[in-house]
C-alpha positions in Angstrom: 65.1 192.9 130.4 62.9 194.3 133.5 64.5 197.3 135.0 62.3 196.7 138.0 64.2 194.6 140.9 61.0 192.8 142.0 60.6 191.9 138.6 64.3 190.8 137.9 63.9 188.6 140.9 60.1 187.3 140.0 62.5 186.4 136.8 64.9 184.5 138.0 62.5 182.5 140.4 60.5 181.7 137.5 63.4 180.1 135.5 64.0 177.6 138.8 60.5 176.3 139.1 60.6 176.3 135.0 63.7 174.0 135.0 62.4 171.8 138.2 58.6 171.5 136.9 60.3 170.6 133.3 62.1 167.7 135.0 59.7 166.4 137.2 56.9 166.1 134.7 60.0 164.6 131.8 60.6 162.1 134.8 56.3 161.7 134.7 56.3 161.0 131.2 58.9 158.2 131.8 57.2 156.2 134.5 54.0 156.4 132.8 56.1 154.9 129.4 57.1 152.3 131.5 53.7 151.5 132.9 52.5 151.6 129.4 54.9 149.0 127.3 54.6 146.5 130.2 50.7 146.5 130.0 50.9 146.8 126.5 53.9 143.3 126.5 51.4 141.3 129.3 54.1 141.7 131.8 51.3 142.2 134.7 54.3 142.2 137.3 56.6 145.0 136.1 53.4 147.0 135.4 52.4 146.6 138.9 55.6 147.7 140.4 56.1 150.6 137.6 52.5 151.6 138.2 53.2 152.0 141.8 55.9 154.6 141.7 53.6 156.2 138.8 51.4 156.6 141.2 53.7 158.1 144.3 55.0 160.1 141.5 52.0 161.4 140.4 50.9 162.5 143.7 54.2 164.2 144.4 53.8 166.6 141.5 50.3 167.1 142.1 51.5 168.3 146.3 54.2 170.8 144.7 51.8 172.2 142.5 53.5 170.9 139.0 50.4 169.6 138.2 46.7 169.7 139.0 45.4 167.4 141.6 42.1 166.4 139.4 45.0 166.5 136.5 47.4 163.6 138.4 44.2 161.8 139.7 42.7 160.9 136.2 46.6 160.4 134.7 46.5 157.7 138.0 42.9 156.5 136.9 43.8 155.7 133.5 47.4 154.1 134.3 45.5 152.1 136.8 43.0 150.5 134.1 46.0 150.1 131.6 47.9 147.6 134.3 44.9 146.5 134.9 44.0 145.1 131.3 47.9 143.6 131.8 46.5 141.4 134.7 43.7 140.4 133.0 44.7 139.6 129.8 
């Protein structure tokens, strides 16, 4: 354990943004899971309405710094031509 109070603190605000980025990119993994099976099941609806809060989602994190912007962009890019194959097929 630091003995340094700056460093104590740095600490403990590194545990919160641990804990929130951990959930926020748990909660990523979810939306793009549901993006995924209703491409994958031809159900061109629910992938367009999942894919859509993907999307806000994605650009969320990437605002608050979870995630790199180029990072959420091609994560968008490629959820984007997975509905898209849904649509289309």
């Amino acid at each position: 354990m630091a003995n340094i109070k700056s460093q104590i603190k740095r600490n403990r605000q590194n545990e919160r943004r641990r804990v929130r980025n951990k959930a926020i990119r748990t909660e990523l993994k979810t939306y793009t899971k549901k993006v995924r099976t209703a491409a994958a099941e031809g159900d061109a609806e629910n992938a367009g309405k999942d894919l859509a809060v993907a999307i806000r989602q994605l650009d969320k994190a990437a605002s608050k710094g979870v995630m790199h912007k180029r990072a959420a962009a091609r994560k968008k890019a490629r959820l984007s031509r997975a509905a898209g194959t849904a649509s289309a097929g």
